[in-house]
N, C-alpha and C positions, 0 to 999 in steps of 0.2 A: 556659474552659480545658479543659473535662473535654470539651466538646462538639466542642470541635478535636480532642482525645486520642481520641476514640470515630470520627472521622469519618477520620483518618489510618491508624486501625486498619482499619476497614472499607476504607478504599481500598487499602491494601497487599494485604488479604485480597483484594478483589476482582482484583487484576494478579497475586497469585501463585494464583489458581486459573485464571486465564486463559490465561497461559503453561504451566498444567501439564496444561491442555487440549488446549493446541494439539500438544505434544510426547507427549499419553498415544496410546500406540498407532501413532504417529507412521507407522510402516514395517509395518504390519500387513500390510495388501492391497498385493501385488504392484500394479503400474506398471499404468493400464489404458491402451485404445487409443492416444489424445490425449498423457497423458504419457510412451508409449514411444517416438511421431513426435517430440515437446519433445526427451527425450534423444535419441533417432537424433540429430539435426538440429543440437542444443550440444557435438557431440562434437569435443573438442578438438581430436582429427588431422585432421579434416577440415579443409581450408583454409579462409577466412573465406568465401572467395568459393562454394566447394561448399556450404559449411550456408547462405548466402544463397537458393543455387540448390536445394536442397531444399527450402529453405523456402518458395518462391514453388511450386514444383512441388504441394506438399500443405496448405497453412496459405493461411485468405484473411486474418488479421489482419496487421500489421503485424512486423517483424522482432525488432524492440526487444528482447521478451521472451525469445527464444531468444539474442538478442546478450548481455544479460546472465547468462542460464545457460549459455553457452559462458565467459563469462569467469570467473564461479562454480566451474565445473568444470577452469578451467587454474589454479585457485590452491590447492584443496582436494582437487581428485582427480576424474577421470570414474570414479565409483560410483554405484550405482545405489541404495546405503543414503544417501548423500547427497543425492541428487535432491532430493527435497521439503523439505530443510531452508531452501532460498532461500525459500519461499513462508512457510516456517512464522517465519522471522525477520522479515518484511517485514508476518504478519499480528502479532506481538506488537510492534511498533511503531506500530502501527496504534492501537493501543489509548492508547497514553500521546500519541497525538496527536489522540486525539478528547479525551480528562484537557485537552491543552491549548487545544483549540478551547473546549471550556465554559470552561475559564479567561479564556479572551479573550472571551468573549459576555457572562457572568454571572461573574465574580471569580471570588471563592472558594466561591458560595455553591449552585451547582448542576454539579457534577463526578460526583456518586457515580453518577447514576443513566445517565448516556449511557456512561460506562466498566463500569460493568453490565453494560449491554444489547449492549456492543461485544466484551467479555470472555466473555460467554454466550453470544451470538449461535450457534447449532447450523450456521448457515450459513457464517458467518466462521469458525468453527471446522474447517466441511468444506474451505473453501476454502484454508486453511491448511494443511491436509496432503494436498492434491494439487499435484502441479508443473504448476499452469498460471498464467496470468497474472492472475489476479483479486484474490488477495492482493495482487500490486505495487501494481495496478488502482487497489483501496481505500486504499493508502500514499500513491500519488500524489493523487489525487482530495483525501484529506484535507488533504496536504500545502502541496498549490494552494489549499486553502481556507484555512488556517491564516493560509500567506502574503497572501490575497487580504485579509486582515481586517486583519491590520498594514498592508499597503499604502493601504489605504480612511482610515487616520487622516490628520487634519492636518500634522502633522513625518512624513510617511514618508521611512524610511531608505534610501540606494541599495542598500545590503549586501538589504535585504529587497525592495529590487523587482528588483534580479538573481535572487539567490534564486526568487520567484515565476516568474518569465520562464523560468528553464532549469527547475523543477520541472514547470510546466505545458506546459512543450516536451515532458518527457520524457511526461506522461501522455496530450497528442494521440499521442505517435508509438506508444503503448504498446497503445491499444487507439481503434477511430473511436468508440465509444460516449461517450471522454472529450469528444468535442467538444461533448456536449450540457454538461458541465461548465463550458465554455469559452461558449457560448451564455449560462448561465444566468449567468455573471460579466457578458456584456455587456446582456444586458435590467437586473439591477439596477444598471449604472452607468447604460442611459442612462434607468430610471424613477427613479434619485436626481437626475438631469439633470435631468429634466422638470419632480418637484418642486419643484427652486429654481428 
């Protein structure tokens, strides 16, 4: 009992210095190159079809991410004190979904240390207060993973293989580097193929 008491402690501590990471300093450094084309490009007034067309003219990644900080920005405000907060909510999510992937691999019994390392991370932390796509990136990535491991059991649910299906749609269209994501879900179905 005391050992759960000391281990629930420690984990709370570790999510709330995480979050107060990702939000310290948050708006410090003015917008640089990269996230001043993100905002040009999610800027509300501009029609869907113009921030499309910019965004093909300057960006070779895929649309997605500007689509969603155009939609961001029509419900909260085109500010530029808002900018980075889309990334910085989608990296402190990030974190309670690594908490629940060690839950799904290892129970209860190995959470503290991947939520650690995800909540520290000086990189996932940088990447959380710039408006670019990398935070989503890691949301999605985890997300697809999360799902892929529920899907992987014997009784899988359809609620979780939709789920999966449109999470992992959204992280090919999010960035092409997710496809290696998408590669690494089909070598270990067809190496679990193989072995039976």
């Amino acid at each position: 009992m005391k050992l759960t008491l000391s281990k629930n402690i420690a984990f709370l501590f570790i999510i709330f210095f995480g979050i107060i990471l990702r939000f310290y300093n948050l708006n410090y450094d003015n917008l640089w190159y990269d996230e001043i084309i993100s905002f040009w490009v999610a800027n509300p007034e501009h029609t869907l079809k113009e921030s499309y067309n910019f965004h093909k003219q300057i960006e070779i990644a895929p649309f997605t991410f500007n689509l969603i900080l155009r939609s961001f920005f029509q419900i909260f405000g085109y500010e530029v004190d808002f900018a980075r907060y889309l990334p910085c909510f989608f990296s402190i999510a990030s974190i309670f979904l690594v908490y629940k992937i060690s839950k799904e691999i290892d129970g209860n019994n190995f959470y503290l240390l991947p939520t650690f390392l995800t909540s520290f991370n000086i990189f996932l932390i940088g990447f959380a207060q710039e408006q670019r796509v990398y935070s989503l990136l890691i949301f999605f990535t985890l997300a697809s993973i999360l799902f892929f491991f529920k899907c992987k059991s014997k009784n899988v649910k359809i609620f979780d293989l939709t789920i999966f299906f449109l999470i992992t749609s959204v992280l090919v269209f999010l960035h092409l580097f997710s496809l290696f994501i998408l590669f690494s879900f089909l070598l270990y179905l067809f190496l679990i193929y193989f072995k039976n």
